[in-house]
C-alpha positions, 0 to 999 in steps of 0.5 A: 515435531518441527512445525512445517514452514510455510510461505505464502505466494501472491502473484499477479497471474495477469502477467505471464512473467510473474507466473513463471517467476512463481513456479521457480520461486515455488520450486525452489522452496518446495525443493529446500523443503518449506511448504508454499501454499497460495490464494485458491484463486491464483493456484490453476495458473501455478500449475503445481500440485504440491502448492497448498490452496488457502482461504482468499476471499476473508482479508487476512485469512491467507496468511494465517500460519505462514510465515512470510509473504512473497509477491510477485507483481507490481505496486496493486500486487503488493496491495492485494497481498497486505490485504492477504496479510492484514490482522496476522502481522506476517510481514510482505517480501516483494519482488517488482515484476511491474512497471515502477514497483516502489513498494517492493523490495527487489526485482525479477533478477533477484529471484535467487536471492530471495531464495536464500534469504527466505530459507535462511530468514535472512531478512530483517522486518520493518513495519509501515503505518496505515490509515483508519478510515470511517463514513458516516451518516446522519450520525451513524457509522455505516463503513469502517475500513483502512489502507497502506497508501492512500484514503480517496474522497472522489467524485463520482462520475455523473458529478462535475465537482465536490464541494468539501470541507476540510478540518483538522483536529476538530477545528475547520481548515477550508472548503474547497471545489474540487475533484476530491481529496487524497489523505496519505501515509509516508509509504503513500506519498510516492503514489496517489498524492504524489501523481497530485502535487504531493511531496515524497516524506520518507517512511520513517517520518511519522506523518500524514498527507492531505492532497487536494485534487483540482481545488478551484480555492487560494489555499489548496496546498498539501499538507503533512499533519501529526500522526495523531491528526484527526482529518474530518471532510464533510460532503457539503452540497447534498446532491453530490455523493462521491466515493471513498476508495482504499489504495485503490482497491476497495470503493464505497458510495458515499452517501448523501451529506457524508462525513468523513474521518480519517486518522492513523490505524493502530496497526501497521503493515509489515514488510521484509527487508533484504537490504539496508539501501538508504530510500534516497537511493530508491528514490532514484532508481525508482524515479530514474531521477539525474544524479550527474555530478554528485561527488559525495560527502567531502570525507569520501573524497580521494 
């Protein structure tokens, strides 16, 4: 007996266009006969009985037996659902219904086209590296955790600055005053760090960012480093705390005199791709930027 195929839906239901933009993608694959379930959260504003409720509240247990990923919202939309999908390898399939959307694959007037491709899995699978992030405490770990964008040292509110120092592959880099630190991957360099100064690497590069936020230092530049790089930062004035977050999502106090590290996660997230656009062109799109004048390479010339 054939093994039903299930797709998994993750919406933002803040956004009443990407409730109605569920339901239609619910029914369409409800009507070419897969199963479609959703986190048990988002299933009242679905409305459609025939939607299986799923486990939302352990990372990765949504997407157990499914078989893809549709999300509907924006960037913090397509984050929640690799959180959904984190440990099971169930690649992502998102449909911008946001304002920038530079993690999804399409927009709300592909809707159809998502269809078809998802009945006919007619996608190809690319994966994204991830970070690896730990806390410790007088020499003990006391958090574990990782994401797809960006790891965050942030002072907290009550504090005026962070005094951090920074090291590299077990060697010190420098100490910097500042507002925090962001350590990014390929995928996160259009967010977080790229709001910071940050240049844009493309996911193909293997690499990772560290952003300083607001350094009162000489040497204060971004960096991209090895993808085996070790990035150690140490909170060096004791009263100071701060906060760690992961893509923005998941905050951690850090404790007093903290050390942190941060190094590549052994496992990717996994994304489905319909099209095969070169990321300059997402670039462009994405970010509206001036493309008057270009006349193509010389071979294309009439």
């Amino acid at each position: 007996m054939e093994v039903p195929r299930t797709i998994l839906l993750v919406t933002n239901t803040r956004r009443p266009e990407a409730i109605e933009a569920a339901r239609r993608t619910a029914r369409a694959l409800l009507g070419r006969g897969l199963q479609v379930a959703a986190p048990h959260d988002e299933c009242p504003a679905l409305g459609i009985e025939a939607i299986i409720p799923v486990d939302a509240d352990v990372e990765g247990a949504a997407a157990r037996g499914c078989e893809l990923v549709v999300v509907l919202g924006g960037d913090g939309t397509l984050l929640r659902g690799a959180e959904r999908a984190r440990g099971t390898g169930v690649p992502l399939l998102g449909v911008n219904l946001g304002h920038v959307g530079f993690l999804a694959e399409l927009e709300r007037e592909d809707l159809a086209e998502v269809v078809e491709a998802v009945v006919a899995r007619d996608y190809r699978v690319e994966h994204r590296m991830t970070v690896d992030a730990r806390i410790f405490a007088e020499g003990e770990q006391v958090v574990h955790t990782w994401a797809l964008n960006e790891v965050t040292v942030e002072k907290a509110p009550e504090d005026r600055m962070l005094e951090l120092l920074v090291s590299l592959d077990g060697r010190p880099l420098s100490r910097w005053l500042c507002d925090g630190l962001v350590c990014a991957t390929p995928t996160g360099s259009t967010a977080y760090a790229f709001s910071a100064g940050g240049p844009v690497i493309w996911p193909e590069v293997e690499a990772m960012l560290v952003v300083p936020l607001s350094a009162h230092a000489l040497f204060a530049r971004p960096l991209v480093t090895a993808p085996t790089s070790l990035i150690a930062v140490d909170s060096v004035a004791p009263a100071k705390q701060g906060v760690l977050w992961a893509d923005g999502r998941r905050a951690f106090p850090l404790p007093h005199s903290a050390h942190i590290e941060v190094r590549r996660h052994p496992e990717p997230v996994s994304f489905a791709r319909l099209r095969d656009a070169p990321f300059t062109d997402r670039l462009v799109a994405k970010f509206a930027l001036p493309i008057e004048g270009w006349r193509g390479a010389p071979g294309a010339r009439g």
